[in-house]
PAZAPA-4460 file (N, C-alpha, C; in steps of 0.05 Angstrom, whole numbers, plus 32768, in hexadecimal, padded with zeros to 4 digits):
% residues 238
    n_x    n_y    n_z   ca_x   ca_y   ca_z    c_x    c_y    c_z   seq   type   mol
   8707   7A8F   80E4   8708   7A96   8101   870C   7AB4   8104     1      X     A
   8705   7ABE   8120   8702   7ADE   811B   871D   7AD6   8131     2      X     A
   8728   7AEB   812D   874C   7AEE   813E   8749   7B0A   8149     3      X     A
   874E   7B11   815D   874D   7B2C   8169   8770   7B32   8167     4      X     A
   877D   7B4C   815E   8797   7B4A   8165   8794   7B64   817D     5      X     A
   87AB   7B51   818E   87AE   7B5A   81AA   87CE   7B6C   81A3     6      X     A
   87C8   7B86   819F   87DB   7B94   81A3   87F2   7B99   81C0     7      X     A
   8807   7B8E   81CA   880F   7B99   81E0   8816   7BBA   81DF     8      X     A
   8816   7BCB   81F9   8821   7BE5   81F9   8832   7BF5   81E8     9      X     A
   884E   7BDC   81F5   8869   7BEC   81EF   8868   7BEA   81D0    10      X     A
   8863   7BD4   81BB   885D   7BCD   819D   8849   7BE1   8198    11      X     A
   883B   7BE9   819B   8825   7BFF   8196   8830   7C23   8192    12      X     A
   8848   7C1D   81AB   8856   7C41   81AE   886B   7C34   8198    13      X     A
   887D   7C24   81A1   889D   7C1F   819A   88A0   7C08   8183    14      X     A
   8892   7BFB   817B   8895   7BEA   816D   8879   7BE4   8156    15      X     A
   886F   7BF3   814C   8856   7BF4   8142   8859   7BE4   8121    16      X     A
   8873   7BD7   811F   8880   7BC8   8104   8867   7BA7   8114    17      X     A
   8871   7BA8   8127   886D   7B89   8131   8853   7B85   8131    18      X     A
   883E   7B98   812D   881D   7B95   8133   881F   7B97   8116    19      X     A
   882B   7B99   8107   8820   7B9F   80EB   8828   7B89   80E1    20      X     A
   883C   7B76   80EA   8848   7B5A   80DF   8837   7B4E   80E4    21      X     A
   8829   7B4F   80FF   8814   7B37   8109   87FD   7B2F   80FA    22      X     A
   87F3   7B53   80F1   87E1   7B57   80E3   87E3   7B40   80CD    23      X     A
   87F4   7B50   80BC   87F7   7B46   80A3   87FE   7B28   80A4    24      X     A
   8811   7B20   80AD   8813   7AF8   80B1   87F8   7AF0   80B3    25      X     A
   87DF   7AF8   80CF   87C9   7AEA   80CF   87B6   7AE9   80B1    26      X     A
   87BB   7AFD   80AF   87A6   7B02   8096   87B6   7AF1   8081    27      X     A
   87CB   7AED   8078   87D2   7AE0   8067   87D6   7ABA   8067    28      X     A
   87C8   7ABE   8080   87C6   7A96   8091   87AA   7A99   8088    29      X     A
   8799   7AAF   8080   877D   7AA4   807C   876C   7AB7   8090    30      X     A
   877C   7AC1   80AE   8762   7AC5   80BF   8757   7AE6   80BB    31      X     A
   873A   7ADE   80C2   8731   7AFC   80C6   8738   7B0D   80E3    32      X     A
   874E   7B20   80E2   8755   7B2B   80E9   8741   7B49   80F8    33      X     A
   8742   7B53   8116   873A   7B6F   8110   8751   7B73   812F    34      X     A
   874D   7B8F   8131   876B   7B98   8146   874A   7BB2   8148    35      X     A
   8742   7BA5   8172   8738   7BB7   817A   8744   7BD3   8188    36      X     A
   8738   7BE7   8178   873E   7C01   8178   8746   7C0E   8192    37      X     A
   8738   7C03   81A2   8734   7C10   81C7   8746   7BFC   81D5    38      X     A
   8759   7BF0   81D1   8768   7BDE   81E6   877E   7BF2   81F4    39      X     A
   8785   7BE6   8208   8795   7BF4   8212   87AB   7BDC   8222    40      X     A
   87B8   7BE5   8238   87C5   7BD4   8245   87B9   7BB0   8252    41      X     A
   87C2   7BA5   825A   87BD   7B8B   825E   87B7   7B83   8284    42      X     A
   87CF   7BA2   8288   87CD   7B94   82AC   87E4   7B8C   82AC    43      X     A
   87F0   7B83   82A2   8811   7B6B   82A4   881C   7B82   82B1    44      X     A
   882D   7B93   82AE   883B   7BAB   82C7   8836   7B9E   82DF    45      X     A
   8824   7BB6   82E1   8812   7BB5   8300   880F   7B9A   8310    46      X     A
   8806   7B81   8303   880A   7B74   830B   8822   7B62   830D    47      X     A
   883B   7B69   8304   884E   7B5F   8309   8865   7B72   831A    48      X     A
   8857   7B88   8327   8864   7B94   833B   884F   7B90   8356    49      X     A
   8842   7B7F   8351   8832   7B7B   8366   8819   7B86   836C    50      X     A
   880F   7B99   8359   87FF   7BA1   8357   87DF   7BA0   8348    51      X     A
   87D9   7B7F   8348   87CE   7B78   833D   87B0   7B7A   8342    52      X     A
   87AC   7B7B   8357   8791   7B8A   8361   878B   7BA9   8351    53      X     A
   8793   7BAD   834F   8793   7BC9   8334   8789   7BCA   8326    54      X     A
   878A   7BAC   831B   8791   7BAA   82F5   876E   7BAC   82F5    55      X     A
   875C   7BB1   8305   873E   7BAC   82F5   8737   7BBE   82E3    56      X     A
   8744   7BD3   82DF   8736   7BE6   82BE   8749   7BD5   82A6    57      X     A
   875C   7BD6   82B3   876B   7BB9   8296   8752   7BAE   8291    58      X     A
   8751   7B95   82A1   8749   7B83   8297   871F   7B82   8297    59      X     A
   8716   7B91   829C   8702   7B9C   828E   8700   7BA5   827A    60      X     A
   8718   7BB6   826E   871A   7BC2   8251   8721   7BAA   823F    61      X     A
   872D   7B9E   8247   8738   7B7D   8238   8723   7B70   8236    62      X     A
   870D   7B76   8245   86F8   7B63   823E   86ED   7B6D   8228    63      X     A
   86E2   7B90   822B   86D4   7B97   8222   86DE   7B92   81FB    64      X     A
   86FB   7B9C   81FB   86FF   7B95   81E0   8706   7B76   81D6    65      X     A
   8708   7B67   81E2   870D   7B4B   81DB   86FD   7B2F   81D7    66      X     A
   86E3   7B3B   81E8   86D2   7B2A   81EA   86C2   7B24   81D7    67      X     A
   86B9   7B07   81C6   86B1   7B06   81B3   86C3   7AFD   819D    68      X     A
   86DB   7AF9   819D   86ED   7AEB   818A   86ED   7AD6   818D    69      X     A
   86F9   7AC1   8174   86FA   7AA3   817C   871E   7A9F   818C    70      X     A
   8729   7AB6   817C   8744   7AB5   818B   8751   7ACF   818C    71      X     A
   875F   7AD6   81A7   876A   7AEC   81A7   8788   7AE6   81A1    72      X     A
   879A   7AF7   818E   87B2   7AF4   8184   87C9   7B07   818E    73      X     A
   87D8   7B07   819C   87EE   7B21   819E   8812   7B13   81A3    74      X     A
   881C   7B29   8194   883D   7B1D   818D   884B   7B25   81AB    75      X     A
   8843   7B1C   81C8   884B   7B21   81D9   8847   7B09   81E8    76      X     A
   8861   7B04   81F4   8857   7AED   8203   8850   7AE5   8220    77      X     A
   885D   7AFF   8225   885C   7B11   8246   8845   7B15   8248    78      X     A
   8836   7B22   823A   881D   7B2D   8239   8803   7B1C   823C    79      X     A
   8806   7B0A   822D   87F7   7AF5   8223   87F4   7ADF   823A    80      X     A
   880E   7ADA   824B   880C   7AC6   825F   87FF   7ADF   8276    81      X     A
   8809   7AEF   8279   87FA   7B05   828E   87D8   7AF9   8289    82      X     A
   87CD   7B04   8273   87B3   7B01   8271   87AA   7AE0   8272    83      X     A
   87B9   7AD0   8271   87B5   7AB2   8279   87B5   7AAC   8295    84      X     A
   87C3   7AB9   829F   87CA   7AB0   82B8   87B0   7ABD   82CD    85      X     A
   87AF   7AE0   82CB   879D   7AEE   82D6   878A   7B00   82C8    86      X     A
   877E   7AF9   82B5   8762   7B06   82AD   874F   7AF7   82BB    87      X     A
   8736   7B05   82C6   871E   7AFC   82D1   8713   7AE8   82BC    88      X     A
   8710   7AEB   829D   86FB   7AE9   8290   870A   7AC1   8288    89      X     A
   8704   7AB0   828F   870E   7A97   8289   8703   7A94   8267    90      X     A
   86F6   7A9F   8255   86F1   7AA1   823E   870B   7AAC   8234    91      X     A
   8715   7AC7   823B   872A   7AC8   8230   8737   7AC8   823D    92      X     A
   8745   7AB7   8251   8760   7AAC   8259   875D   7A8C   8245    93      X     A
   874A   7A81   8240   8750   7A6D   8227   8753   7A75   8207    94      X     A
   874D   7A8B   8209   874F   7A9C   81E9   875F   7AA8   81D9    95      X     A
   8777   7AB1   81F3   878B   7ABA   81EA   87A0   7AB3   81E6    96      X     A
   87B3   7AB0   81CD   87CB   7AAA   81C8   87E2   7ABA   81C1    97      X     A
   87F5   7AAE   81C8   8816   7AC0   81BC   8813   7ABB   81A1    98      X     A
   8810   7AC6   818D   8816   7AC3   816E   8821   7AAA   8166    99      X     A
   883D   7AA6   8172   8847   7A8C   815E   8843   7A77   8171   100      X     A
   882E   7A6F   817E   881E   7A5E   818C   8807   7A5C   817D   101      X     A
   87FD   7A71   817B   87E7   7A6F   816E   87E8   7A5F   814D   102      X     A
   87FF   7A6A   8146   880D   7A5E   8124   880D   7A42   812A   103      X     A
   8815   7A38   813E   8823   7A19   8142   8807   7A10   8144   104      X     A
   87F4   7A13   8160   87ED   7A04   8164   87C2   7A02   815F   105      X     A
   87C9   7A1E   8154   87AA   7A1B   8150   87A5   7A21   8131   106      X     A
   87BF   7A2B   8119   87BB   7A29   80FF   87C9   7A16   80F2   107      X     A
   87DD   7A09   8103   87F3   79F6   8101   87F4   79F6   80E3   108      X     A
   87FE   7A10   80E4   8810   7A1A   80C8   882C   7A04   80C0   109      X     A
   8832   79FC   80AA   883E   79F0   80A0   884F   79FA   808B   110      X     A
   884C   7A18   807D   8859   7A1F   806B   8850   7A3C   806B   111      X     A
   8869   7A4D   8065   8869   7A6D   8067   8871   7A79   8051   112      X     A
   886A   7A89   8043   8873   7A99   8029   8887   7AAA   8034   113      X     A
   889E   7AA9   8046   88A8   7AB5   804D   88C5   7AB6   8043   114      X     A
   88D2   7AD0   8047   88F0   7AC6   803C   8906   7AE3   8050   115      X     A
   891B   7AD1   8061   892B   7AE9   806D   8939   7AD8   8070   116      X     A
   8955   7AE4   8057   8968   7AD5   8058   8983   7AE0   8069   117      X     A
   897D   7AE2   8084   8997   7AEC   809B   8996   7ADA   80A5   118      X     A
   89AA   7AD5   80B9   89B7   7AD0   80D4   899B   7AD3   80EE   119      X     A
   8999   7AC2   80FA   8990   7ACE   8110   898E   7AC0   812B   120      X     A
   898E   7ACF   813B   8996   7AC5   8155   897F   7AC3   816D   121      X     A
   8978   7AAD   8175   8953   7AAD   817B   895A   7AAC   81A2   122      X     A
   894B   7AC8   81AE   8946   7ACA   81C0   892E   7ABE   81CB   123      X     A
   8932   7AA9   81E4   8918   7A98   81EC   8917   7AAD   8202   124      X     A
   88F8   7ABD   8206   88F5   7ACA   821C   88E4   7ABF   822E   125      X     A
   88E6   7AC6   8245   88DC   7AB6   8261   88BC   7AAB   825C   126      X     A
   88AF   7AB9   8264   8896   7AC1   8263   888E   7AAA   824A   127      X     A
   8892   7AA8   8232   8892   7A92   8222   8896   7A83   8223   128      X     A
   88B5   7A81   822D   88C3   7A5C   8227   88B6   7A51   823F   129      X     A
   88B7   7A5C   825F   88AB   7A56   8272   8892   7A58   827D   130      X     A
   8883   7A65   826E   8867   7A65   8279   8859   7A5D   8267   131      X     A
   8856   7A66   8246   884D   7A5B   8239   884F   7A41   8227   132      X     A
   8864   7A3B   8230   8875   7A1E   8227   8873   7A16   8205   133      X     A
   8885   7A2D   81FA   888E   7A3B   81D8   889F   7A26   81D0   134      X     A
   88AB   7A1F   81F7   88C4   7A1A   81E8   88D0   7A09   8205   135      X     A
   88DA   79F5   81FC   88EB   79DF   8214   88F7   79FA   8227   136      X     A
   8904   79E5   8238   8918   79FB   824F   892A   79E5   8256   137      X     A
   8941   79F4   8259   895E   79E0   825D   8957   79D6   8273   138      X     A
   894D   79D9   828C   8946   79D4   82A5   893D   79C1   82AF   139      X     A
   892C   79B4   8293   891E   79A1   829C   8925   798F   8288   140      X     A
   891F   7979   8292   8925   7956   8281   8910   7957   826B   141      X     A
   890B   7962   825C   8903   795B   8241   8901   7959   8225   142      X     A
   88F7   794F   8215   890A   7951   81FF   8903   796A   81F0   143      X     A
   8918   7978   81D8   8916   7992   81D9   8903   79A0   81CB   144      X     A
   88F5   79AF   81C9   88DD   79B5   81AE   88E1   79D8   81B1   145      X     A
   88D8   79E5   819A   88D4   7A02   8194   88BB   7A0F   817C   146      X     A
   88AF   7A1F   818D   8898   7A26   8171   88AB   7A34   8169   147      X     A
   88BC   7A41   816F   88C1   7A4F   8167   88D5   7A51   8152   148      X     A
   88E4   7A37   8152   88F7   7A32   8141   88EF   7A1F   812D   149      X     A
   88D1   7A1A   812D   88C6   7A0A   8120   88B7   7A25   8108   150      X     A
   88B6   7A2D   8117   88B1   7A47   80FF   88BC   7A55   80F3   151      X     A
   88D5   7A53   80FB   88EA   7A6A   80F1   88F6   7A49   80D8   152      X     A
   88FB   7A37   80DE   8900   7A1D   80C7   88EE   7A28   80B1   153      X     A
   88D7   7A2E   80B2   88CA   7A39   809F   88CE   7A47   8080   154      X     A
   88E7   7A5C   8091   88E7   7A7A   8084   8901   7A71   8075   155      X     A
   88FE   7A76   805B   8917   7A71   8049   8933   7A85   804F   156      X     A
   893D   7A82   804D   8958   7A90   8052   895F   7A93   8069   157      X     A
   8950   7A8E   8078   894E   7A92   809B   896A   7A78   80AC   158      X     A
   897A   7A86   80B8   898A   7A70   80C3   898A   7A83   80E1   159      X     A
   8981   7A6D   80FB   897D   7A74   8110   899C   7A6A   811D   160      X     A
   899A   7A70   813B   89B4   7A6F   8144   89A8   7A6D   8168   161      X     A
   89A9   7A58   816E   89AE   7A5D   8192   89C1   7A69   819B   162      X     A
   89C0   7A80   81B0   89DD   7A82   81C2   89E1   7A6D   81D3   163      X     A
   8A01   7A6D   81DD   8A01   7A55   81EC   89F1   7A54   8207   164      X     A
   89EA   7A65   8210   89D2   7A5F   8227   89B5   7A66   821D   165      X     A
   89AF   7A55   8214   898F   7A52   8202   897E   7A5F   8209   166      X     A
   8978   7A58   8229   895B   7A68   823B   895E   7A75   8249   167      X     A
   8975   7A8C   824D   8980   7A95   825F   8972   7AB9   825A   168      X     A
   8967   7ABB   826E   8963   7AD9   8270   896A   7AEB   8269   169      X     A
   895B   7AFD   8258   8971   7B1B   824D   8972   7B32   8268   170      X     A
   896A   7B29   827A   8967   7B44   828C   8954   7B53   828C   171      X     A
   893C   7B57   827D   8925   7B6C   8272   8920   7B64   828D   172      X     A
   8907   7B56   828C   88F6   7B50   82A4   88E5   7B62   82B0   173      X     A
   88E2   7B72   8291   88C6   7B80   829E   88CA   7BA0   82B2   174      X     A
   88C1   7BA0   82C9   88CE   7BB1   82DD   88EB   7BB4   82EF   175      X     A
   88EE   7B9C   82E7   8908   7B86   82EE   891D   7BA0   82E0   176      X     A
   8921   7B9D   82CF   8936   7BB3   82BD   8932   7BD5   82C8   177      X     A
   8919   7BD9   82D4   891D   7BF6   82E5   8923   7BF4   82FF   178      X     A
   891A   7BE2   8310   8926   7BD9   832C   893D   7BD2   832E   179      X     A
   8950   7BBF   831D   896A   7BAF   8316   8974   7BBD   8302   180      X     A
   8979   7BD5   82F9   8985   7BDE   82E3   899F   7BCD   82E1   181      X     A
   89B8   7BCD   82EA   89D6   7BC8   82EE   89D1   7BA9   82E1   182      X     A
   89C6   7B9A   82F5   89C0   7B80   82EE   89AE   7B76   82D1   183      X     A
   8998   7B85   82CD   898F   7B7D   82B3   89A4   7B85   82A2   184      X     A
   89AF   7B97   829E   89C4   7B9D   8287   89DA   7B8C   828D   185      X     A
   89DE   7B83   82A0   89F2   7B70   829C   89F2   7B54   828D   186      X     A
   89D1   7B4B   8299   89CB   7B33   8286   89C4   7B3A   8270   187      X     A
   89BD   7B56   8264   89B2   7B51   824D   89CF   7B55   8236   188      X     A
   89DD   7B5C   8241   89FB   7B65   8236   8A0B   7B3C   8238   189      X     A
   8A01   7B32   8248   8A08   7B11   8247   89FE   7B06   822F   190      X     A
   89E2   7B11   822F   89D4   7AFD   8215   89E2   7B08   81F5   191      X     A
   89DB   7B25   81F8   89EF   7B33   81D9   8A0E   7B25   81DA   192      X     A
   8A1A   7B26   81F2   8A37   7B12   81E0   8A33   7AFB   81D9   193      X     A
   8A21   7AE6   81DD   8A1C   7AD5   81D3   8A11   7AD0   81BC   194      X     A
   8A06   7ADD   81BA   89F1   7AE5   81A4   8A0E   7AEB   818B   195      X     A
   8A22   7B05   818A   8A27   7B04   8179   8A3D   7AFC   8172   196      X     A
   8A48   7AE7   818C   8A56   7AD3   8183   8A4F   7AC2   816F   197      X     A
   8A3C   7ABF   8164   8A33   7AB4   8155   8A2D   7AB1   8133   198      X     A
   8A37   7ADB   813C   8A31   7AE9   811D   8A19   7AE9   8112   199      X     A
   8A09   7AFA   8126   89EC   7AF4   8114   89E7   7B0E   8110   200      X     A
   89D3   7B1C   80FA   89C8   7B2B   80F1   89BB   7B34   8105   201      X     A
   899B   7B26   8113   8990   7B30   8122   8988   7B22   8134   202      X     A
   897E   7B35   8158   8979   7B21   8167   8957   7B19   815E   203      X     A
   8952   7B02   816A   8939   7B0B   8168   892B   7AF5   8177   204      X     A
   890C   7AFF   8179   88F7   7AF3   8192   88E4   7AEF   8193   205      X     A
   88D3   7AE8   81A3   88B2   7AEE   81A9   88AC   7AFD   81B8   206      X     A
   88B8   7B14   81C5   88B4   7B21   81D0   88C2   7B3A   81D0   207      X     A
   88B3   7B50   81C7   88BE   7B71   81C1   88CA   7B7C   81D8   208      X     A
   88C2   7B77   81FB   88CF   7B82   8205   88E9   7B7A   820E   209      X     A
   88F2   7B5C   820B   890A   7B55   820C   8920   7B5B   81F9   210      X     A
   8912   7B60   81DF   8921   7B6A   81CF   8929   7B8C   81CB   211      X     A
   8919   7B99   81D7   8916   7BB8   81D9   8932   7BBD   81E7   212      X     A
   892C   7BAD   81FD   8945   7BAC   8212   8966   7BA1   8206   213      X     A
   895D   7B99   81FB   8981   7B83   81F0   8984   7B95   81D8   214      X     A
   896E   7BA6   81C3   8976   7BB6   81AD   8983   7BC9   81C0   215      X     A
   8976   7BDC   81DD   8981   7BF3   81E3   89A5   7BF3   81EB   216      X     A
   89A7   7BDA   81F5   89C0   7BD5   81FA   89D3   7BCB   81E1   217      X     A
   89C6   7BC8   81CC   89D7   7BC2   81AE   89E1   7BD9   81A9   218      X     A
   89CE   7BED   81A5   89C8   7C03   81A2   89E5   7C1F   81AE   219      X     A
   89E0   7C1A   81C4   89F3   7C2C   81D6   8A15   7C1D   81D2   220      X     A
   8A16   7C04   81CD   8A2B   7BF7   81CC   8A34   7BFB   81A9   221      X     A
   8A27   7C03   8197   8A2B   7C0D   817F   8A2C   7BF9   8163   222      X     A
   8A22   7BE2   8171   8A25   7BC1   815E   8A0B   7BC3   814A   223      X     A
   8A15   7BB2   813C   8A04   7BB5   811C   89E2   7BA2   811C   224      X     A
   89EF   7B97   813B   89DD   7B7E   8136   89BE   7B8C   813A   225      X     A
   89A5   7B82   812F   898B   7B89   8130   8980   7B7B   813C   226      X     A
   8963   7B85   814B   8958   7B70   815B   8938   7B6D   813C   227      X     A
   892A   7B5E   8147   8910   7B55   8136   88FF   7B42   8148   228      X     A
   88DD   7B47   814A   88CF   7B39   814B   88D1   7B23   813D   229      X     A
   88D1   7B08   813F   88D4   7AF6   8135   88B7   7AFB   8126   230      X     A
   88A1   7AFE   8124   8890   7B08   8111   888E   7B1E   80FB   231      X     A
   88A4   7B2A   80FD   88AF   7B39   80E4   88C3   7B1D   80D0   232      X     A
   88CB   7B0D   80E2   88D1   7AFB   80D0   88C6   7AF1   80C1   233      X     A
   88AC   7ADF   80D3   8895   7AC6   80C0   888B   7AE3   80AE   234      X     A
   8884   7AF7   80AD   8872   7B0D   809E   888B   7B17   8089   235      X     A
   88A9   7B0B   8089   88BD   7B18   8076   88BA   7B0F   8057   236      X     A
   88BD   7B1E   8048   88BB   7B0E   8024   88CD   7B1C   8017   237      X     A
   88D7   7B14   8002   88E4   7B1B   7FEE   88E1   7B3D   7FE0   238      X     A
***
């Protein structure tokens, strides 16, 4: 299968480890991989300050480099439901996947050469657990499921950790954290004590910008703990 990888922004400036994990995991599941050269933003911003009438050089450029894959791949999950929800092109609003969606349900990977033997503490972010449905939600009557912890079972040495409020918001939220500053840092300072009540090594997610946010506040607070793409995990080895 040809796989397009869908780089997000902020991973591209700030996190350029996480495009190179993606890389490397697909290619080592088998797929032919290429990461078009000319991408740029997605639209998700703009259109989640309301400004979604905007987004048409986005998502013309999204066509222009995406079109033609059997699947588009990116380690964002914000991103990914954005282009599900509002891209014009219904070819690829069916084409595109969050990474460890894509692992579960269209390579239904069963076994990983992987090995990270820490602690870790698994952040469910919105945009995923709730829109792309990664992962149950306390909210509702059902019984419980996770790709995401179904993949991290995978990774040898790997011991995950819920905080005690499982689906609970870090505060990021996108623009949410520059409009609400006081308040996002308050929840995201909720989720880190839980988190290392727990004693974990690192936080970690499906999504870079929730974690950008909960590292900056690790960070300024002076704690040891690390954050990680949960795809630096499945891509970790000996």
């Amino acid at each position: 299968m040809r796989v397009a990888l869908f780089v997000p922004c902020y991973i591209d400036q700030f996190y350029p480890q996480v495009a190179i994990a993606s890389l490397e995991l697909l290619e080592k599941l088998g797929c032919e991989v290429e990461v078009p050269g000319n991408q740029t933003c997605c639209g998700q911003p703009m259109a989640n300050s309301g400004f979604a009438h905007v987004t048409g050089g986005c998502d013309a450029n999204f066509s222009a480099n995406f079109s033609g894959y059997d699947y588009i791949v990116g380690p964002s999950g914000s991103c990914v439901l954005h282009l599900k929800e509002h891209h014009p092109d219904a070819k690829i609003r069916s084409s595109v996947y969050e990474i460890c969606e894509f692992l579960v349900d269209v390579l239904q990977v069963k076994t990983l050469p992987s090995y990270f033997p820490h602690r870790v503490g698994l952040h469910q972010s919105c945009h995923g657990q709730r829109g792309l449905r990664i992962s149950s939600m306390t909210e509702r009557n059902e019984a419980p499921f996770s790709k995401l912890t179904y993949l991290l079972d995978l990774v040898k040495g790997c011991e995950w950790k819920y905080p005690e409020r499982q689906d609970e918001c870090c505060g990021f939220g996108g623009t949410f954290c520059v409009t609400e500053e006081a308040v996002s840092v308050k929840m995201g300072q909720d989720r880190i004590q839980e988190h290392q009540a727990n004693q974990v090594d690192f936080i970690i997610g499906a999504d870079t910008s929730c974690l950008m946010h909960m590292e900056g506040i690790l960070k300024r607070s002076g704690s040891k703990v690390g954050v990680k793409h949960i795809v630096e995990i499945l891509n970790a080895h000996a």
